[in-house]
Predicted model as a PDB file, atoms N, CA, C, CB and O in Angstrom, pLDDT in the B-factor column:
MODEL        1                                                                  
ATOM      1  N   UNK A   1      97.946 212.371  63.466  1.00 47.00           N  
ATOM      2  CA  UNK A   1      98.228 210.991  63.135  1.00 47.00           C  
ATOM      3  C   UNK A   1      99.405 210.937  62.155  1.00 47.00           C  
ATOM      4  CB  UNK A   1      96.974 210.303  62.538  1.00 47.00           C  
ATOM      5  O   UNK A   1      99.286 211.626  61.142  1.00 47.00           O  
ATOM      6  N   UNK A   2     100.642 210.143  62.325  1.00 56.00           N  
ATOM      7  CA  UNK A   2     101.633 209.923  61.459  1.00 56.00           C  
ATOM      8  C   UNK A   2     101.249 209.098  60.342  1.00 56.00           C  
ATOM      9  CB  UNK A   2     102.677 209.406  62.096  1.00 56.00           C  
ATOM     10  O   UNK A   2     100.740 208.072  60.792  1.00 56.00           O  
ATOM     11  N   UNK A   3     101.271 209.095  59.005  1.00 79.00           N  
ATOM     12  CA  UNK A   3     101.038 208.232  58.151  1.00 79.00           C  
ATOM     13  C   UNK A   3     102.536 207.737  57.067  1.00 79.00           C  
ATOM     14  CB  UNK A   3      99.797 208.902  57.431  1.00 79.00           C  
ATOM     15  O   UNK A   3     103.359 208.230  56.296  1.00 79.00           O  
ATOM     16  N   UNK A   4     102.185 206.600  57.609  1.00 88.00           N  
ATOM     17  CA  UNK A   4     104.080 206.430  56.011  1.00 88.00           C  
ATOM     18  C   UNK A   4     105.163 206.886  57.332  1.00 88.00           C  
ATOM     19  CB  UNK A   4     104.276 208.554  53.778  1.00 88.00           C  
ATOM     20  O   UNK A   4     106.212 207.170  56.752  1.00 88.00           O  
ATOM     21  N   UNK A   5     105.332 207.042  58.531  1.00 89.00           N  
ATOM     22  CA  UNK A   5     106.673 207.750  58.666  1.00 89.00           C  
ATOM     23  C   UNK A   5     106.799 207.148  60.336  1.00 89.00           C  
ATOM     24  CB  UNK A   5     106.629 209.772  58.361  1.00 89.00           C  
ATOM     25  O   UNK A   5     105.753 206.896  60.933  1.00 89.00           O  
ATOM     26  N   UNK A   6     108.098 206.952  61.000  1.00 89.00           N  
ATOM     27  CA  UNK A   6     108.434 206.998  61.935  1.00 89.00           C  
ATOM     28  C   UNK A   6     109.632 207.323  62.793  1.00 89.00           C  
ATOM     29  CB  UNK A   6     108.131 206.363  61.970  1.00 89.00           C  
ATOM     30  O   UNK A   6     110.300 208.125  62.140  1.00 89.00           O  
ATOM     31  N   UNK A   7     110.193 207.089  63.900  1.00 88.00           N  
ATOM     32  CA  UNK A   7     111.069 207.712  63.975  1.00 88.00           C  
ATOM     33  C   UNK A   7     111.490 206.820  65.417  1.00 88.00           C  
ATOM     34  CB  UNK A   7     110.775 209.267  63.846  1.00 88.00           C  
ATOM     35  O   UNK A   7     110.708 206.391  66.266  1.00 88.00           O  
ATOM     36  N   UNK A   8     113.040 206.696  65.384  1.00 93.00           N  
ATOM     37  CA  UNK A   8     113.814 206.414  66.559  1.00 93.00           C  
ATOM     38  C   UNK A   8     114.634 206.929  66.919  1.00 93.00           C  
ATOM     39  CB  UNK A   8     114.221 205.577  66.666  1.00 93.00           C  
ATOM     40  O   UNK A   8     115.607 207.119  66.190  1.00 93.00           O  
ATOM     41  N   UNK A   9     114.587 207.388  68.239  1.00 92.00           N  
ATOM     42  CA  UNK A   9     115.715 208.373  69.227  1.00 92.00           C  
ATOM     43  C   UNK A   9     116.530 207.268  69.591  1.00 92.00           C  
ATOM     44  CB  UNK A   9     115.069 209.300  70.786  1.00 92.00           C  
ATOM     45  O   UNK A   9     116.182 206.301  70.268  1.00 92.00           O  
ATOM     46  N   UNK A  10     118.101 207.580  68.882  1.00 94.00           N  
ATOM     47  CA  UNK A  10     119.147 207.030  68.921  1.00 94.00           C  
ATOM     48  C   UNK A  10     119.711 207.683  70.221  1.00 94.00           C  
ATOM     49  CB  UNK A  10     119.867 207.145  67.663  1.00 94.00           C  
ATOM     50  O   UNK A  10     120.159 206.781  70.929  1.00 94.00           O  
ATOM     51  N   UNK A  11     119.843 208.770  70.741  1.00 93.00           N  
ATOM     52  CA  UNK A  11     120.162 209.360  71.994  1.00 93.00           C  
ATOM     53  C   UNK A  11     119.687 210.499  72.404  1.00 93.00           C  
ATOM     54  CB  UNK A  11     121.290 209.503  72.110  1.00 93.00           C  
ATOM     55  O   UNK A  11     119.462 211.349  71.542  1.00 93.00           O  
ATOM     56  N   UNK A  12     119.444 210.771  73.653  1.00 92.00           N  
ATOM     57  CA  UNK A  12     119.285 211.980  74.379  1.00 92.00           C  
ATOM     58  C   UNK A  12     119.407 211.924  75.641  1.00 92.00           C  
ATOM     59  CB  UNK A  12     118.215 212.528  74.189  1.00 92.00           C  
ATOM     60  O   UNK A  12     119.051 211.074  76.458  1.00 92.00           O  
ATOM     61  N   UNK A  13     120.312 213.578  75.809  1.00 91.00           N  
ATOM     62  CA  UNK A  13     121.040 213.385  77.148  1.00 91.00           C  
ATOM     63  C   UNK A  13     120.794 214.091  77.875  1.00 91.00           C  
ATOM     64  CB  UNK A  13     122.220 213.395  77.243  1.00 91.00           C  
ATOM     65  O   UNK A  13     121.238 214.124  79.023  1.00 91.00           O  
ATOM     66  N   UNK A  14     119.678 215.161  77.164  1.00 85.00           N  
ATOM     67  CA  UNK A  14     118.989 216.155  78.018  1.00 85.00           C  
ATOM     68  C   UNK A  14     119.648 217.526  76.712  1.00 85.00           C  
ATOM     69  CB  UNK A  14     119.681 216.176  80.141  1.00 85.00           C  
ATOM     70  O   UNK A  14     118.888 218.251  76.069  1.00 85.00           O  
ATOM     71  N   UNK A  15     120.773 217.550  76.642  1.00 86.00           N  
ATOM     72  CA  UNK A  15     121.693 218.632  75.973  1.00 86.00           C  
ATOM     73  C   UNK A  15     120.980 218.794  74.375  1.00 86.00           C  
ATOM     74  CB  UNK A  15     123.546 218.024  75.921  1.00 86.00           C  
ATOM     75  O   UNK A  15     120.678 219.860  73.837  1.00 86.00           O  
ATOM     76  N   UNK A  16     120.803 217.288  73.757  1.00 85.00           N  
ATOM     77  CA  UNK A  16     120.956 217.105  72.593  1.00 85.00           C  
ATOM     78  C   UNK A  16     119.838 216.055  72.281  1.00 85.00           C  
ATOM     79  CB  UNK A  16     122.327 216.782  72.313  1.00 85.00           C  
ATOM     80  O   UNK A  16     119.451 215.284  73.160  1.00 85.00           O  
ATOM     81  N   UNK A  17     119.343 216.041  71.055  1.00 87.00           N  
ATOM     82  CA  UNK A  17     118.670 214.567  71.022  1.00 87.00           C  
ATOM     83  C   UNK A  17     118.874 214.347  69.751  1.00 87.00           C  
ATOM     84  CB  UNK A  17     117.089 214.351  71.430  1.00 87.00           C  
ATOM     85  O   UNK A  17     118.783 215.269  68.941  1.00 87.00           O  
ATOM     86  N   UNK A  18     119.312 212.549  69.229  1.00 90.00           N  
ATOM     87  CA  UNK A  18     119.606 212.296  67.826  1.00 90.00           C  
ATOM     88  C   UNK A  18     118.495 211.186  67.661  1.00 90.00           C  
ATOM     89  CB  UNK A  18     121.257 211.815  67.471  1.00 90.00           C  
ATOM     90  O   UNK A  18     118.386 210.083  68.198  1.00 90.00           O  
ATOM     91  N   UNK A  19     117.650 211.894  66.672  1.00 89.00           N  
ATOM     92  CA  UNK A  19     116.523 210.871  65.725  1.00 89.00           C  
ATOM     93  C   UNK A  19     116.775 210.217  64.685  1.00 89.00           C  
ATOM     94  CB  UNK A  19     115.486 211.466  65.170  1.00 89.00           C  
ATOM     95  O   UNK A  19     117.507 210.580  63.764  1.00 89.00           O  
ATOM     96  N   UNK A  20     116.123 209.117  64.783  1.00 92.00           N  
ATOM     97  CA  UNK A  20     116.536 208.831  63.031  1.00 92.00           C  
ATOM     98  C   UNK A  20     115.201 208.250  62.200  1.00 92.00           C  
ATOM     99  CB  UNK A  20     117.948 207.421  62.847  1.00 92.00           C  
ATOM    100  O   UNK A  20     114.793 207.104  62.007  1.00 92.00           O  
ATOM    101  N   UNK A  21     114.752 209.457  61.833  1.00 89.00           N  
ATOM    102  CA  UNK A  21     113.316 208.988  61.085  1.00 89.00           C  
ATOM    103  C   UNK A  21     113.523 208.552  59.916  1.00 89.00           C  
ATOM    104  CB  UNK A  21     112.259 210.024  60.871  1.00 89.00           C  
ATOM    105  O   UNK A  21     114.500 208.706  59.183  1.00 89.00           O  
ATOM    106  N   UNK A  22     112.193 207.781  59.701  1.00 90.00           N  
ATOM    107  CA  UNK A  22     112.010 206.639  57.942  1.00 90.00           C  
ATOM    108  C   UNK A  22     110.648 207.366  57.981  1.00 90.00           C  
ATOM    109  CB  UNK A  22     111.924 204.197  57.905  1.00 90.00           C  
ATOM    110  O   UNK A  22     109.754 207.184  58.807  1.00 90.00           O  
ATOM    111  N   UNK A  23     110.653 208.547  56.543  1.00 89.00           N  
ATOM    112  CA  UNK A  23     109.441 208.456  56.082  1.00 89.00           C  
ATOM    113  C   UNK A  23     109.318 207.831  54.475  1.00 89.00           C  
ATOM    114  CB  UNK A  23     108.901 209.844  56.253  1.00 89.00           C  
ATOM    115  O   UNK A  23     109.895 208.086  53.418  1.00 89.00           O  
ATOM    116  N   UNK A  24     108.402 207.013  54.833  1.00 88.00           N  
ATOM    117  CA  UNK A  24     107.722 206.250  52.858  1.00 88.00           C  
ATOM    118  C   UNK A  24     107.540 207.208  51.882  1.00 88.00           C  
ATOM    119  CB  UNK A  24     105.898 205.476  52.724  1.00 88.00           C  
ATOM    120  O   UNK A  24     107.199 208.364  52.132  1.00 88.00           O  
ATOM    121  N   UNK A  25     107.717 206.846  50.972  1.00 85.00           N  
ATOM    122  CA  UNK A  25     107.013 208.028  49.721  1.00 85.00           C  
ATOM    123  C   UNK A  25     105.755 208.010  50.107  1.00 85.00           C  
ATOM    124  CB  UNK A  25     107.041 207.634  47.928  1.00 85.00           C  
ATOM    125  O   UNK A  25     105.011 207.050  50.309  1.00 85.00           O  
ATOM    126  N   UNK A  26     105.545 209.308  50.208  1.00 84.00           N  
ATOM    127  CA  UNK A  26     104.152 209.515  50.504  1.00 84.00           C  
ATOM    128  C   UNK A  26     103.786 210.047  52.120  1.00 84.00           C  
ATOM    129  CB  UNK A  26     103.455 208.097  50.185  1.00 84.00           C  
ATOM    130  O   UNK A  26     102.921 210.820  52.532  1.00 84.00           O  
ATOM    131  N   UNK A  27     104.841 209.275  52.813  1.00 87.00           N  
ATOM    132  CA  UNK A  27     104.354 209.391  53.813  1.00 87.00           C  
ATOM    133  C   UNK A  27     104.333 210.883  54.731  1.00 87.00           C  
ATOM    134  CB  UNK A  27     104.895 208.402  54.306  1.00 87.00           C  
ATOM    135  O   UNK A  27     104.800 211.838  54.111  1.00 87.00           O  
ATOM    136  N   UNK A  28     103.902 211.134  55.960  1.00 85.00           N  
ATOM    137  CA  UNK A  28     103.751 212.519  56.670  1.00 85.00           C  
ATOM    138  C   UNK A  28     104.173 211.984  57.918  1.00 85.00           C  
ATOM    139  CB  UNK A  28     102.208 213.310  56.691  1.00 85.00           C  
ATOM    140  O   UNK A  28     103.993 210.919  58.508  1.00 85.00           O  
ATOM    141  N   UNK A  29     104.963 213.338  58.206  1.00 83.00           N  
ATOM    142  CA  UNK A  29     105.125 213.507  59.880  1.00 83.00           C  
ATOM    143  C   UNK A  29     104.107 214.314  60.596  1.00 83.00           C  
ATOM    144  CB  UNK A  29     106.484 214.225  60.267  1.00 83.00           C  
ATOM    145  O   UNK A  29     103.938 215.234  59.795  1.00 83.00           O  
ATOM    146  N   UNK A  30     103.347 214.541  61.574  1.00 78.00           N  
ATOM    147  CA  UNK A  30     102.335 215.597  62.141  1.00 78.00           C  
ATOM    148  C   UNK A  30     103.323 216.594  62.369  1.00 78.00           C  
ATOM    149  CB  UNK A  30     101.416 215.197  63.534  1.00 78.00           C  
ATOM    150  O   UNK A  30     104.542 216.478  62.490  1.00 78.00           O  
ATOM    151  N   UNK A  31     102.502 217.708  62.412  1.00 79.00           N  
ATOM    152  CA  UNK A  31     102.423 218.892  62.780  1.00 79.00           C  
ATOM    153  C   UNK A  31     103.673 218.862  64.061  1.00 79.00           C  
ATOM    154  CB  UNK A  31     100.811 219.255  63.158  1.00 79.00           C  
ATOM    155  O   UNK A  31     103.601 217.838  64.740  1.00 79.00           O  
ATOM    156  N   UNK A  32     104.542 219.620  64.379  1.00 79.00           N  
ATOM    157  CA  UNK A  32     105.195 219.438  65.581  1.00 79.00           C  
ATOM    158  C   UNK A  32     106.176 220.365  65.665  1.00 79.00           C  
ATOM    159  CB  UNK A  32     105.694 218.178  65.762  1.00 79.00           C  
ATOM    160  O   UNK A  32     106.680 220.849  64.651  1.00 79.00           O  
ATOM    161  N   UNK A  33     106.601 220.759  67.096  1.00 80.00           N  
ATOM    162  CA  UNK A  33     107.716 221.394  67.560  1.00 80.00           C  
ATOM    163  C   UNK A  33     109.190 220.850  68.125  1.00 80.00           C  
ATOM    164  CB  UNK A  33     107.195 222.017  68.416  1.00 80.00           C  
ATOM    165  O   UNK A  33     109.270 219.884  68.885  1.00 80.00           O  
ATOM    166  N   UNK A  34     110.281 221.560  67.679  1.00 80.00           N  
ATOM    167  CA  UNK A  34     111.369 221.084  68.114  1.00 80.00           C  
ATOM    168  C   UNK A  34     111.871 221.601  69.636  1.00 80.00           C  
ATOM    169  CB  UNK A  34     112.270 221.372  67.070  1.00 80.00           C  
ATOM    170  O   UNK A  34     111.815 222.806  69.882  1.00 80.00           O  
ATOM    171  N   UNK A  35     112.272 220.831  70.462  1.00 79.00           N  
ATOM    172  CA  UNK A  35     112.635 221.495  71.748  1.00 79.00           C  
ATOM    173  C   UNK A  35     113.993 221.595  72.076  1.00 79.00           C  
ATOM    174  CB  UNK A  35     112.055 220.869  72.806  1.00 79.00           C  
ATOM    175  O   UNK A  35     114.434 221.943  73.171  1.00 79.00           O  
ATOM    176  N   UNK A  36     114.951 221.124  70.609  1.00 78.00           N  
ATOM    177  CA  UNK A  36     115.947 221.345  70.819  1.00 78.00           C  
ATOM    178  C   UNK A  36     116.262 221.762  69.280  1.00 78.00           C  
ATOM    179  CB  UNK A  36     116.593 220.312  71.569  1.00 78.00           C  
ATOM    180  O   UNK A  36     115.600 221.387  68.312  1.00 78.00           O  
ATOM    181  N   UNK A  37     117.692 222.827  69.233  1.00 81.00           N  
ATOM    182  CA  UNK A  37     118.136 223.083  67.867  1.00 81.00           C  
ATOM    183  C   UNK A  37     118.527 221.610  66.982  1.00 81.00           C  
ATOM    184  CB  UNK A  37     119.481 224.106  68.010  1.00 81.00           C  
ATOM    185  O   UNK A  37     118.894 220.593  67.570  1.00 81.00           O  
ATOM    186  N   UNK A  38     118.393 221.687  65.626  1.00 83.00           N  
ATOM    187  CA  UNK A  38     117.863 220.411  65.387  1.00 83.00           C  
ATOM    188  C   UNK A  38     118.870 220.813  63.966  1.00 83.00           C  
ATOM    189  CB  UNK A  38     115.904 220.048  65.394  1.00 83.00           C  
ATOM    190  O   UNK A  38     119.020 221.990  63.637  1.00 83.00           O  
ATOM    191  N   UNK A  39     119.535 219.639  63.181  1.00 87.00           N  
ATOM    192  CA  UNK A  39     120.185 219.537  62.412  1.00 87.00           C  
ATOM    193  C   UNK A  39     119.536 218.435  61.416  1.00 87.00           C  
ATOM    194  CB  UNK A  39     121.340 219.407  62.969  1.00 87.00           C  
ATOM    195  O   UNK A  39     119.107 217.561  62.168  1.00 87.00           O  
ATOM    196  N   UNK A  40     119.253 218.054  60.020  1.00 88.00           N  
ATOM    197  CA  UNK A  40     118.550 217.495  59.131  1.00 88.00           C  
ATOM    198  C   UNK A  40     120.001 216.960  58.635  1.00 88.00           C  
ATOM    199  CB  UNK A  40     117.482 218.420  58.202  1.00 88.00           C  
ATOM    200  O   UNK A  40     120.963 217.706  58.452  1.00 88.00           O  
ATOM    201  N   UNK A  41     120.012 215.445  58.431  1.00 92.00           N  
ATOM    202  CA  UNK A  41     121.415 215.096  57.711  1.00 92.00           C  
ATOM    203  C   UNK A  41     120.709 214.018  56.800  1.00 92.00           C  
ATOM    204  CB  UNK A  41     122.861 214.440  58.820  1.00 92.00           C  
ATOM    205  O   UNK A  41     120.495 212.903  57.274  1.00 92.00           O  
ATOM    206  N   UNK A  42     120.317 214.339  55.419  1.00 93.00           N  
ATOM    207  CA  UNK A  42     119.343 213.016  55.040  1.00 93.00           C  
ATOM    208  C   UNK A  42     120.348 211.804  54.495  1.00 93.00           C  
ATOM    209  CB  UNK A  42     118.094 213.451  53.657  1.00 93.00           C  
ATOM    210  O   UNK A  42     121.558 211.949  54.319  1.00 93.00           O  
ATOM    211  N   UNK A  43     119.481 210.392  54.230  1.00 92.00           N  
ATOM    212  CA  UNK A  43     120.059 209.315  53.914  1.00 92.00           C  
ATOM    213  C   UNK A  43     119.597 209.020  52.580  1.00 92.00           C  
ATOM    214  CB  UNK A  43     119.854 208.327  54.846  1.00 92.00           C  
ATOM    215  O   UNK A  43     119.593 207.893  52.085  1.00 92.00           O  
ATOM    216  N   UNK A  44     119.159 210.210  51.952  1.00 92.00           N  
ATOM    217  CA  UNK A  44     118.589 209.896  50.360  1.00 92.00           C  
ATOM    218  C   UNK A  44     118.705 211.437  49.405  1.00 92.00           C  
ATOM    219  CB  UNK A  44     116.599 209.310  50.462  1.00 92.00           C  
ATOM    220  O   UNK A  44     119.031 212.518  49.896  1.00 92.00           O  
ATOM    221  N   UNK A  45     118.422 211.248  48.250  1.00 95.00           N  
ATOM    222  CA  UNK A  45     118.033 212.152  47.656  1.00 95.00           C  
ATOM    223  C   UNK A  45     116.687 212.290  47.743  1.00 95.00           C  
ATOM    224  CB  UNK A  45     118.447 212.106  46.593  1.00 95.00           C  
ATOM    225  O   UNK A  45     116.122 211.266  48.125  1.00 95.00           O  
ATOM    226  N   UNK A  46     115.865 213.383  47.474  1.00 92.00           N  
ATOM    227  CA  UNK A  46     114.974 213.542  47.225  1.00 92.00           C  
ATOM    228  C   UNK A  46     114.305 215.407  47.701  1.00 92.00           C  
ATOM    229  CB  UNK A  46     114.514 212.280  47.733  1.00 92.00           C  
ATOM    230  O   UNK A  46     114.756 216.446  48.184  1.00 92.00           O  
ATOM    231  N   UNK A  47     113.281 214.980  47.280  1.00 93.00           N  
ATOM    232  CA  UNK A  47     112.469 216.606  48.163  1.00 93.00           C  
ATOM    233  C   UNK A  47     111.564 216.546  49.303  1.00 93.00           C  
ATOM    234  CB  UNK A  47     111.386 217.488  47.162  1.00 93.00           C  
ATOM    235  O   UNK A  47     110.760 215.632  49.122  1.00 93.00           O  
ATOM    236  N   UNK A  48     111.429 216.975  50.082  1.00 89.00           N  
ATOM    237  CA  UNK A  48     110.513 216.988  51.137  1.00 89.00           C  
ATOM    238  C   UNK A  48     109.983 218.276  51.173  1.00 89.00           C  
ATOM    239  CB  UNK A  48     111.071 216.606  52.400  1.00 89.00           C  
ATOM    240  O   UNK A  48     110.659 219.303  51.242  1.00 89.00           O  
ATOM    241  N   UNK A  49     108.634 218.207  51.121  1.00 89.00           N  
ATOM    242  CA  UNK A  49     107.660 219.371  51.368  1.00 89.00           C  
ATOM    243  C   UNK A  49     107.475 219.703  52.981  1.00 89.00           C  
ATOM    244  CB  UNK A  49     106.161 218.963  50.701  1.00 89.00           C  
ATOM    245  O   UNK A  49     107.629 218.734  53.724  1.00 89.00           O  
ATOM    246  N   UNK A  50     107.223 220.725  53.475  1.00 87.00           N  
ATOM    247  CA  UNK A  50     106.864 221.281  54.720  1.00 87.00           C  
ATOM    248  C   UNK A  50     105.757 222.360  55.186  1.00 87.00           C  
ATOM    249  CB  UNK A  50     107.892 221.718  55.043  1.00 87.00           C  
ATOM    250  O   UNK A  50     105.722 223.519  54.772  1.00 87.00           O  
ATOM    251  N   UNK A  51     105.031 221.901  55.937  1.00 87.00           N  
ATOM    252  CA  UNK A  51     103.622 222.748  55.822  1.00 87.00           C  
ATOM    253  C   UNK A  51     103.835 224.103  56.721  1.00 87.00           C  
ATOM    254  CB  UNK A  51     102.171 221.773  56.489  1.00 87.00           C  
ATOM    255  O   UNK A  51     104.621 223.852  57.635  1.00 87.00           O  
ATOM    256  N   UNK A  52     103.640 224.683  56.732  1.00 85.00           N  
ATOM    257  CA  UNK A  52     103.544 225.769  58.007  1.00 85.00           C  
ATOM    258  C   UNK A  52     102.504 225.834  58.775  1.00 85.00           C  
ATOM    259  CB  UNK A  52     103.615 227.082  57.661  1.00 85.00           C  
ATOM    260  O   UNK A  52     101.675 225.082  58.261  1.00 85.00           O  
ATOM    261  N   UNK A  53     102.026 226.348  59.805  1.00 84.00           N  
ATOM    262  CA  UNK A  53     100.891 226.685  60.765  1.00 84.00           C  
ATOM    263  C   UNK A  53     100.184 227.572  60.048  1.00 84.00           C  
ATOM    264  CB  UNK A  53     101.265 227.266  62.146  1.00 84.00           C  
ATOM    265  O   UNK A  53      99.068 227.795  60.518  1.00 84.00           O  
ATOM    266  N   UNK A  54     100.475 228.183  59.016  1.00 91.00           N  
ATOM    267  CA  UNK A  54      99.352 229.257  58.381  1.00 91.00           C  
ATOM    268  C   UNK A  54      99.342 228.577  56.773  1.00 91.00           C  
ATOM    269  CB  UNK A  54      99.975 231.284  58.438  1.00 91.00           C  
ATOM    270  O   UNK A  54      99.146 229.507  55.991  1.00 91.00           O  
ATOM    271  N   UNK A  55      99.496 227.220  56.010  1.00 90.00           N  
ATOM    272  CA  UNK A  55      99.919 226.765  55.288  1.00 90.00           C  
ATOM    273  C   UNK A  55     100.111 226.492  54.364  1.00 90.00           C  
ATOM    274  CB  UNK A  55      99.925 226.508  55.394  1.00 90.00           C  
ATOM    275  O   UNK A  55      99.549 225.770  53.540  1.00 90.00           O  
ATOM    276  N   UNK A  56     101.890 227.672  54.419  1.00 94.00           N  
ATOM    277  CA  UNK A  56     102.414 227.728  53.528  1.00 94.00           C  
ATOM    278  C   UNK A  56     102.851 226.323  53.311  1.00 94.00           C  
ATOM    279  CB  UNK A  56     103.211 228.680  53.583  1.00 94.00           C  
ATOM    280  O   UNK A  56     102.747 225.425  54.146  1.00 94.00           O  
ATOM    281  N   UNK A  57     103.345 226.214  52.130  1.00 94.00           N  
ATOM    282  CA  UNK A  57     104.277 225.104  51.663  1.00 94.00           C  
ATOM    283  C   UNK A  57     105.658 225.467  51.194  1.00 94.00           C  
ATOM    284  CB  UNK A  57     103.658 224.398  50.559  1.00 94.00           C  
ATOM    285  O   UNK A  57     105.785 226.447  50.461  1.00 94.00           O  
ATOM    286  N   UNK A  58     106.788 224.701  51.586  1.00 92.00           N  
ATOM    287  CA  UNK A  58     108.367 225.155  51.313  1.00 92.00           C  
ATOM    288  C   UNK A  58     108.762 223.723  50.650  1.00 92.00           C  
ATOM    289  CB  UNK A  58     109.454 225.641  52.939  1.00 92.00           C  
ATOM    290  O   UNK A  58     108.389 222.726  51.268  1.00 92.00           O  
ATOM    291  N   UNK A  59     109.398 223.566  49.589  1.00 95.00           N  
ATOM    292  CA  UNK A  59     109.718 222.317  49.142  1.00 95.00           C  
ATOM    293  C   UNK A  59     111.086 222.436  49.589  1.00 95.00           C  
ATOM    294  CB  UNK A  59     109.456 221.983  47.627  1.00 95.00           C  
ATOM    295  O   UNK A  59     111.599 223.536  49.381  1.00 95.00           O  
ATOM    296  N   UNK A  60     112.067 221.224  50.371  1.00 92.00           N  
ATOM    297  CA  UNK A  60     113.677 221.346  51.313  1.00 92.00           C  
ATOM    298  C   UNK A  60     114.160 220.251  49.600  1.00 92.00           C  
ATOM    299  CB  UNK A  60     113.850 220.136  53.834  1.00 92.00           C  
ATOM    300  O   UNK A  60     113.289 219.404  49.402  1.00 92.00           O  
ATOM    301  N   UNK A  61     114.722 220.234  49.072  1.00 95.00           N  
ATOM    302  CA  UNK A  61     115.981 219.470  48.448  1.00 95.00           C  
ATOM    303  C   UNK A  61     116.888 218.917  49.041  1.00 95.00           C  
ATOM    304  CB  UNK A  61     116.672 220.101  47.776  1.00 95.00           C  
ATOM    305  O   UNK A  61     117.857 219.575  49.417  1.00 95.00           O  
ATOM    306  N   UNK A  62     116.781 217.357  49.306  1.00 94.00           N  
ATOM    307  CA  UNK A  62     117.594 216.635  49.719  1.00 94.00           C  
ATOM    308  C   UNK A  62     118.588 215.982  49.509  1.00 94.00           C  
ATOM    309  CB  UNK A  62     117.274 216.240  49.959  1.00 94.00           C  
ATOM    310  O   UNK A  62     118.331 214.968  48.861  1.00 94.00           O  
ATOM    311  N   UNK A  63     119.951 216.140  49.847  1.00 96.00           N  
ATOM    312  CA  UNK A  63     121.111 215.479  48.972  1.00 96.00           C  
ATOM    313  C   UNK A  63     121.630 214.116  49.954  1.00 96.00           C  
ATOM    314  CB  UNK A  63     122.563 216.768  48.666  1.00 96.00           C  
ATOM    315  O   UNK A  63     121.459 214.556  51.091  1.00 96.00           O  
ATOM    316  N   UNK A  64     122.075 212.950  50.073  1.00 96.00           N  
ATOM    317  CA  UNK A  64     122.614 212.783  50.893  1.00 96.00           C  
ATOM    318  C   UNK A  64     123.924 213.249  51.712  1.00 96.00           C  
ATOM    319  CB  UNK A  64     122.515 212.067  50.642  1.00 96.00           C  
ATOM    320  O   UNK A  64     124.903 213.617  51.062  1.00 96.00           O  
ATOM    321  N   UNK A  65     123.956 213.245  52.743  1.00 94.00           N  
ATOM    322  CA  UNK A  65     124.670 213.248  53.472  1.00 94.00           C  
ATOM    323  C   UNK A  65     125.195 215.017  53.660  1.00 94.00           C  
ATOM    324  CB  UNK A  65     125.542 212.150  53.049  1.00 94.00           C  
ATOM    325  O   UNK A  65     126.318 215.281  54.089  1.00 94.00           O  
ATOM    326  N   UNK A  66     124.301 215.987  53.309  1.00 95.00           N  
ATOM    327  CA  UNK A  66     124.245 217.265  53.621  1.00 95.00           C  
ATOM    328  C   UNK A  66     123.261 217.382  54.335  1.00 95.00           C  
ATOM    329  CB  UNK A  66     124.234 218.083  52.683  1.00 95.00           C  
ATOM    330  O   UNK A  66     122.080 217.043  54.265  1.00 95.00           O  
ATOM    331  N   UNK A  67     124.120 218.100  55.298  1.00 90.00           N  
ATOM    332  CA  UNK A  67     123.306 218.884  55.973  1.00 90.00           C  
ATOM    333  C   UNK A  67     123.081 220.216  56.223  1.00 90.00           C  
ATOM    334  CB  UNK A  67     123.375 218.578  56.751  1.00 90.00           C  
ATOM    335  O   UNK A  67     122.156 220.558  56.959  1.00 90.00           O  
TER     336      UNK A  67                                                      
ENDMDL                                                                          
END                                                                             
């Protein structure tokens, strides 16, 4: 279940796909796999935590507009 977060596919052409998720403070994305190589370009500062399948936790540092 997604809580706080969603997401819209701005394009995909089969090659590539561009998302553009809004997660809330607080909020979570589920558990999930990428089926394509995937690039993170955020629209804020902040940190985002990430769980692993055996779960670990990795805190990512977010700057805008790095990716």
């Amino acid at each position: 279940m997604t809580a706080g977060s969603h997401g819209e596919v701005q394009q995909d052409d089969g090659r590539f796909r561009v998302t553009r998720w809004t997660v809330e403070p607080g909020g979570t994305i589920p558990m999930h796999r990428h089926e394509h190589d995937y690039v993170v370009v955020p629209l804020v500062d902040d940190t985002m935590y990430a769980v692993g399948p055996d779960g670990t936790e990795i805190a990512a540092h977010l700057r805008i507009g790095e990716s």
